[in-house]
C-alpha positions as CSV (number, residue, x, y, z in Angstrom):
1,X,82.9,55.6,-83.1
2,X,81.1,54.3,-86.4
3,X,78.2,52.5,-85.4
4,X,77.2,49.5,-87.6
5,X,74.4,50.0,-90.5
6,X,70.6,48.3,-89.1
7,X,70.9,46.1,-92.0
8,X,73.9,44.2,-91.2
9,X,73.2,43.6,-88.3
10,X,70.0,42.0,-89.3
11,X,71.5,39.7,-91.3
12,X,74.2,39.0,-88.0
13,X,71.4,38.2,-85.9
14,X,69.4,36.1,-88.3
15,X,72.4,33.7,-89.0
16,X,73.1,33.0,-85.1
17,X,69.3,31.9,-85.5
18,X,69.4,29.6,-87.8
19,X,72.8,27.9,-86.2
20,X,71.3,27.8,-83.3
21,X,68.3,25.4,-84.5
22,X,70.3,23.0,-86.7
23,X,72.5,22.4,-83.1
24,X,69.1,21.7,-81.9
25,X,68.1,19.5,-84.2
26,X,71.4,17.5,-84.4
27,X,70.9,16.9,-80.9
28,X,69.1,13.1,-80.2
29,X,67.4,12.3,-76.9
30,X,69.3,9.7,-74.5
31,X,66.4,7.2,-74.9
32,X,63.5,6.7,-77.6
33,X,61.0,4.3,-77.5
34,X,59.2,5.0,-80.1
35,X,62.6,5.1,-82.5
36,X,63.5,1.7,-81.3
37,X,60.4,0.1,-82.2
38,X,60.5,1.9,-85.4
39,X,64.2,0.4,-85.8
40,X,62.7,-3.1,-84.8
41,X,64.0,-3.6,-81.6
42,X,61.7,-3.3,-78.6
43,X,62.1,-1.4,-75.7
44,X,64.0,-3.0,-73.0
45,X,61.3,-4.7,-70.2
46,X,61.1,-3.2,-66.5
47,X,63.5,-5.4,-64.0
48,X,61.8,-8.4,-62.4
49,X,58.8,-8.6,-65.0
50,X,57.2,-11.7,-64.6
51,X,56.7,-13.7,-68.1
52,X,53.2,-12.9,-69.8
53,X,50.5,-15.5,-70.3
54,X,52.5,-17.8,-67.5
55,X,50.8,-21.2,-66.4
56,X,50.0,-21.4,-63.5
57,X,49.2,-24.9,-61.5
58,X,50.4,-28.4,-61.7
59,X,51.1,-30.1,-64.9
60,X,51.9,-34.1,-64.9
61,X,54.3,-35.4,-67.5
62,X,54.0,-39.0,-69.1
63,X,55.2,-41.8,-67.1
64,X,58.7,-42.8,-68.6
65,X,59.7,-46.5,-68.3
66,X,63.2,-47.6,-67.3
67,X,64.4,-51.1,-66.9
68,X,63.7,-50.8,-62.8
69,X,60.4,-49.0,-63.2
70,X,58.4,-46.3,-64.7
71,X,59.3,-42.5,-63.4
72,X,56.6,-40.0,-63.4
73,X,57.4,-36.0,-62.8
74,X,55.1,-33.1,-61.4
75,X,56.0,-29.7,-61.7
76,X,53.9,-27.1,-59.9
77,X,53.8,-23.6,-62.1
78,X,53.3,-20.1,-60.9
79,X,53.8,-17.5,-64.0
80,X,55.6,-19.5,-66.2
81,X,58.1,-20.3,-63.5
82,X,58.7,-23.9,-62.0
83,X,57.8,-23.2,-58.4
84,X,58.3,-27.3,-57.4
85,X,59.1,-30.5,-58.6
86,X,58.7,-34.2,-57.8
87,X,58.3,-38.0,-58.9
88,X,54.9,-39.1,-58.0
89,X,56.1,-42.3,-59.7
90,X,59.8,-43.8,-59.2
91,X,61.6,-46.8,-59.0
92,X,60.9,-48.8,-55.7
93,X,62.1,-52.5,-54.0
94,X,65.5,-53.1,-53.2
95,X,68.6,-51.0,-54.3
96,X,66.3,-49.3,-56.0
97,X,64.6,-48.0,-52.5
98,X,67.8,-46.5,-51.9
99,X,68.8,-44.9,-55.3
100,X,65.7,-43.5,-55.2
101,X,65.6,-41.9,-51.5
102,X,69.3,-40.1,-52.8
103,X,68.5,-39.0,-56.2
104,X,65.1,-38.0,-56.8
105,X,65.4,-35.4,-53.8
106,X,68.6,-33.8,-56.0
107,X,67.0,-34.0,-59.4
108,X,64.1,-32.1,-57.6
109,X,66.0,-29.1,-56.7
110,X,68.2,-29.3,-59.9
111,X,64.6,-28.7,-62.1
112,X,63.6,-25.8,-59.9
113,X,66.9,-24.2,-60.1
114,X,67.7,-24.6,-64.0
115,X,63.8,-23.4,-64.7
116,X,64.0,-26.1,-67.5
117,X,65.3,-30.0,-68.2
118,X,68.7,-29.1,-68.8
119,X,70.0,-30.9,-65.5
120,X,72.5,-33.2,-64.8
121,X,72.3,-36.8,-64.1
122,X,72.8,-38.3,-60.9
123,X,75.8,-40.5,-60.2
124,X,74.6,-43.5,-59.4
125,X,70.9,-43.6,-60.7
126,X,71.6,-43.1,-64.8
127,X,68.5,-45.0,-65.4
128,X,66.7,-43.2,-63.1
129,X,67.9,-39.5,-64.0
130,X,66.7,-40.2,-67.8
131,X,63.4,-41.4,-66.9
132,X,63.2,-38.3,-64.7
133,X,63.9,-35.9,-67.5
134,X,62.2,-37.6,-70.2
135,X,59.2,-37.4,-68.1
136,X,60.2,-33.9,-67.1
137,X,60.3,-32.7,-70.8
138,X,57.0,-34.0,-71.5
139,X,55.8,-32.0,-68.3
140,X,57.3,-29.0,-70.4
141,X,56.0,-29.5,-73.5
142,X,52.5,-29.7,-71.8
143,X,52.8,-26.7,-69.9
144,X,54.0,-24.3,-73.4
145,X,51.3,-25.8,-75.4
146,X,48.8,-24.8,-72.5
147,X,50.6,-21.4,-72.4
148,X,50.4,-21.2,-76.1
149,X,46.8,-21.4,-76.2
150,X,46.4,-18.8,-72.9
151,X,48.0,-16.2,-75.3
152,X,44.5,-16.7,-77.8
153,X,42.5,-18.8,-77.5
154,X,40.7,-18.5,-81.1
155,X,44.6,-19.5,-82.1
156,X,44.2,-23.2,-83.8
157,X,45.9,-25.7,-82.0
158,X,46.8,-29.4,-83.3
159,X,46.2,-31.7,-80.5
160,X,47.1,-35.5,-81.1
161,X,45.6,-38.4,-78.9
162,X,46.9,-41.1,-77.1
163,X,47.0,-44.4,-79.4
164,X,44.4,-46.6,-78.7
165,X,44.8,-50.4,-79.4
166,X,42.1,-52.6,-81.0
167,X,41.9,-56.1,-82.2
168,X,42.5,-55.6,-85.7
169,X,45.7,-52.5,-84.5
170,X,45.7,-48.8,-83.9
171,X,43.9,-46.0,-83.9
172,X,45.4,-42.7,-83.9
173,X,43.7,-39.2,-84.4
174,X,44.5,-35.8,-84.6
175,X,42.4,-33.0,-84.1
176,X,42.9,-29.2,-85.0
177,X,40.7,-26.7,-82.9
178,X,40.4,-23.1,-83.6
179,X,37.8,-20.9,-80.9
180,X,37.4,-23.9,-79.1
181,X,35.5,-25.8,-81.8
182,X,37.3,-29.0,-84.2
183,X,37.8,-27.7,-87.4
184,X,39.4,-31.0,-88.8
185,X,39.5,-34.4,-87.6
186,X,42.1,-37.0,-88.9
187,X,43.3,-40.6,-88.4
188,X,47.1,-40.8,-88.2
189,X,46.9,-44.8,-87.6
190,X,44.2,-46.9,-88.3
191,X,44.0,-50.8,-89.1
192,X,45.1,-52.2,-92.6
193,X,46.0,-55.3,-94.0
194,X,43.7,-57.8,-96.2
195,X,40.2,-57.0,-95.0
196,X,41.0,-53.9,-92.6
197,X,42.1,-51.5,-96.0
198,X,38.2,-52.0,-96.8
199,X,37.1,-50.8,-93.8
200,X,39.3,-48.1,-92.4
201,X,38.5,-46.4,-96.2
202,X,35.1,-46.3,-95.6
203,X,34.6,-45.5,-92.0
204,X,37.0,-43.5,-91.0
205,X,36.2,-40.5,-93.5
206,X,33.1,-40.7,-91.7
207,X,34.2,-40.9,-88.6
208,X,36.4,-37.5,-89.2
209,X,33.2,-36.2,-90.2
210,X,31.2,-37.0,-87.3
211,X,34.0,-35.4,-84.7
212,X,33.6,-32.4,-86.8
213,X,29.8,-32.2,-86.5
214,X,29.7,-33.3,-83.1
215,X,32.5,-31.1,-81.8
216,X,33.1,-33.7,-79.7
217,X,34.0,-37.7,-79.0
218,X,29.9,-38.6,-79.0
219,X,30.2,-39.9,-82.2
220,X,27.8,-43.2,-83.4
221,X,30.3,-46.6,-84.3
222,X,30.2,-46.9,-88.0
223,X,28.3,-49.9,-89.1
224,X,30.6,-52.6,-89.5
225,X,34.0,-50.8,-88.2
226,X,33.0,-51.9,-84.9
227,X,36.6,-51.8,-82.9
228,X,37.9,-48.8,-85.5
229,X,34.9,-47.2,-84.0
230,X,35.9,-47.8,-80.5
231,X,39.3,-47.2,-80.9
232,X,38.7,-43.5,-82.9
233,X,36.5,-42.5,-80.6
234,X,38.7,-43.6,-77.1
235,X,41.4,-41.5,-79.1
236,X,39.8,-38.7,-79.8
237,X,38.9,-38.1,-76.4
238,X,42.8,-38.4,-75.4
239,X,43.1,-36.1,-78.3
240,X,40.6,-33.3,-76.7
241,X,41.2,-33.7,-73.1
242,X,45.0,-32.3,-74.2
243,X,43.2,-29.1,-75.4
244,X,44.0,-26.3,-72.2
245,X,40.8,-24.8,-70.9
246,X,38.4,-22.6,-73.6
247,X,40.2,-26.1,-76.2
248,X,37.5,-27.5,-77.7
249,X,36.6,-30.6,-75.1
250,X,35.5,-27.2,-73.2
251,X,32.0,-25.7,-73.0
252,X,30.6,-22.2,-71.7
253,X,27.9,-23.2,-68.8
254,X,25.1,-21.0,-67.2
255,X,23.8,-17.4,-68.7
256,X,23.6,-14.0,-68.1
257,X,27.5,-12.4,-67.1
258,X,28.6,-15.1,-65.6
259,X,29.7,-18.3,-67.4
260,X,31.4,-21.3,-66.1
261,X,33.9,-23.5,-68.0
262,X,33.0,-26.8,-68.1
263,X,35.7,-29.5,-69.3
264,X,35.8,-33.0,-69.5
265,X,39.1,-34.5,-68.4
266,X,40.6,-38.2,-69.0
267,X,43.4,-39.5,-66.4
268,X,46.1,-41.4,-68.0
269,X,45.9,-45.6,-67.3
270,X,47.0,-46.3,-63.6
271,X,48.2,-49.9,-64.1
272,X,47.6,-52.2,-61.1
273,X,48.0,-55.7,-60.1
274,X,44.7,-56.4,-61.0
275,X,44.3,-54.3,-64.1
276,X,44.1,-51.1,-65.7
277,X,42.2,-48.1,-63.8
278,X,41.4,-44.4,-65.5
279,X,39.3,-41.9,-64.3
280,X,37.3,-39.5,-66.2
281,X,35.8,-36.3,-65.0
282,X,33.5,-33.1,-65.7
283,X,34.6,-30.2,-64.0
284,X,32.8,-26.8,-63.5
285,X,34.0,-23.3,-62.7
286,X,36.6,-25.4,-61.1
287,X,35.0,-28.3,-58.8
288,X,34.3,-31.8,-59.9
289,X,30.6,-32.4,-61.1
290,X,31.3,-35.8,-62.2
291,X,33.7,-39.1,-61.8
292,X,33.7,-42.2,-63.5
293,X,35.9,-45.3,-64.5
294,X,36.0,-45.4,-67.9
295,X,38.4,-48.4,-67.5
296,X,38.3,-50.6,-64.1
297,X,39.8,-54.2,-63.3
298,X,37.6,-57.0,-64.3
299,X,37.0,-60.8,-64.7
300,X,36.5,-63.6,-62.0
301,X,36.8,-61.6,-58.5
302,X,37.6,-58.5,-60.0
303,X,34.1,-58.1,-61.2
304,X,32.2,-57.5,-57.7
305,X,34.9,-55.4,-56.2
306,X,35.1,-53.2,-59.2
307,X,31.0,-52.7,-58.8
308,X,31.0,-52.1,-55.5
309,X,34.0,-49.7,-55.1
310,X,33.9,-47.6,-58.0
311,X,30.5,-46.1,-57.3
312,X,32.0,-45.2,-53.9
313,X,35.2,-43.6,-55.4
314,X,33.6,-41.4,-57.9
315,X,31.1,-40.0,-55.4
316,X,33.9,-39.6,-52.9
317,X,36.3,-37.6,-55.9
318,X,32.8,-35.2,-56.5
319,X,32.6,-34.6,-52.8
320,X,36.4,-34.1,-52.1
321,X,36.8,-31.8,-54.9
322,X,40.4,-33.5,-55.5
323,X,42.3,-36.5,-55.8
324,X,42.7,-37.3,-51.0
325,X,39.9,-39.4,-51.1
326,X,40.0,-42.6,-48.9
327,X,40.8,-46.1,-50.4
328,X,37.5,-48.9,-50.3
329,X,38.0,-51.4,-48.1
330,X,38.6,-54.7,-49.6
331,X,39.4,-52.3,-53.2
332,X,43.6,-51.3,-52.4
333,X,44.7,-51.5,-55.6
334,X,41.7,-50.0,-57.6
335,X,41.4,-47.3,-55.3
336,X,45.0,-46.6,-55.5
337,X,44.7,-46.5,-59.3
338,X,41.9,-44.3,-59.3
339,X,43.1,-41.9,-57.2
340,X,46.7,-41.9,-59.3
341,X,44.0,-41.7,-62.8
342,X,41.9,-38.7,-60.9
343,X,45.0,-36.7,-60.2
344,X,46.1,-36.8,-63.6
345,X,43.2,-35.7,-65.3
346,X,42.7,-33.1,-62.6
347,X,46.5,-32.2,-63.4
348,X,45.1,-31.4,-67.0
349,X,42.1,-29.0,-66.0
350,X,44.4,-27.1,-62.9
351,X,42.9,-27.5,-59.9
């Protein structure tokens, strides 16, 4: 039997090699990561990974009026995800006693379960159901911006106050903060007309100014732009206390490692029978350091109870830590304001 020459078979085995490595290399793996990033798509997440950056706590939306009464939603957050929901303010007296008992309880459960305020209205209470979700979606749009700003917080942010009403109109600023300092100041509304052109041209430039240098709403009144003055400065302070914790109505407290946030937090108006009541406070590494009434009932009566019952609230709030403090005697409608006030503003800082 001829045996084959060493040669050829050199050349045999040396082309089952190189077939064997191009099958090899035509071969993909089942799953690449790193290919699918590199194709633009990202890897697909591990099942039942909670949302990053989620907010967590209670966030407050803006009372929504309807033609029987205002309605007022509170959603409770844990990572991102609506953990509870109710109306600290609905429609009451009357039929609207009842509407309210049946539907509130339904539009509760319908937020929870759609995560969001795509829910249905209930049949019977059309007024009510679109108060509830207009105040819902405001509730929403406070709790992304505040997730927004967890995800970095040397991201600007443009923060616009509440509108604050003077004699000669409005007063409306906007505020952009970057690293938890205002890097520009602006007034969307301000009084004109005849006389008022004058003045909002040449004190509110400086106004803008001064809530840049100050970094805050401890601005001095413009000479002459007395109620501009007031007004910028009362929005402004809306404007900041809407800034999530590290925004820039935040400062860093104590020394060494540890450093404690301290904010300063205005409640929305609580309207009462006797007048307007909001609560302001300073909170620290979490508890209340101070409370105060930056708007109480006054005039006539109004004058002594407010004196003698707001000092009592605000050191009960400091003690308390929260918003179940006792009413004053004799002081049932201020003390019910301030407490609705205190739980907004404590809505805004978490705790």
């Amino acid at each position: 039997m001829r045996k084959s020459h060493p040669v050829r078979r050199a050349v045999l085995a040396g082309a089952a090699t190189v077939s064997g490595i191009v099958l090899l290399l035509s071969l993909k793996p089942a799953s690449d990561p790193g290919s699918a990033q590199a194709a633009g798509q990202a890897p697909p997440a591990a099942a039942g990974q909670a949302p990053q950056g989620g907010v967590n706590g209670a966030v407050t939306g803006d009372a929504a009026q309807t033609q029987y009464g205002a309605v007022q939603v509170r959603l409770t957050m844990s990572n991102g995800k609506i953990t509870q929901a109710e109306a600290v303010q609905a429609p009451k007296g009357g039929r609207s006693d009842q509407i309210t008992a049946s539907s509130v309880p339904r539009l509760n459960q319908a937020v929870v379960a759609a995560q969001g305020a795509e829910i249905d209205a209930v049949s019977g209470a059309t007024y009510t159901s679109a108060g509830y979700k207009k105040s819902l979606q405001s509730a929403l749009d406070k709790a992304k911006a505040s997730a927004g700003a967890q995800q970095g917080s040397g991201d600007a942010q443009t923060l616009t106050g509440d509108v604050a009403q003077t004699q000669y109109g409005p007063v409306q600023v906007r505020v952009t903060v970057a690293g938890g300092k205002i890097t520009k100041a602006e007034a969307v509304q301000a009084p004109k007309g005849g006389r008022s052109d004058q003045i909002t041209a040449s004190s509110v430039p400086r106004l803008n100014q001064a809530a840049v240098a100050a970094g805050n709403a401890d601005v001095d009144a413009v000479s002459g732009a007395t109620y501009t003055s007031a007004g910028y400065k009362k929005s402004l302070q809306s404007a900041l206390d809407k800034a999530p914790a590290g925004g820039g109505s935040s400062q860093a407290a104590g020394s060494g490692g540890g450093r404690a946030t301290t904010q300063t937090l205005t409640g929305r108006a609580a309207q009462t029978q006797y007048g307007p009541v909001q609560v302001r406070v300073t909170v620290t590494g979490g508890k209340i350091t101070k409370a105060e009434a930056v708007q109480a009932p006054k005039g006539g009566r109004s004058d002594q109870i407010t004196s003698s019952s707001v000092p009592r609230l605000n050191q009960a709030a400091v003690a308390a830590g929260n918003a179940q403090i006792d009413a004053v005697s004799g002081a049932t409608y201020t003390s019910a304001g301030y407490k609705q006030s205190l739980q907004s503003a404590l809505d805004q800082a978490g705790v």
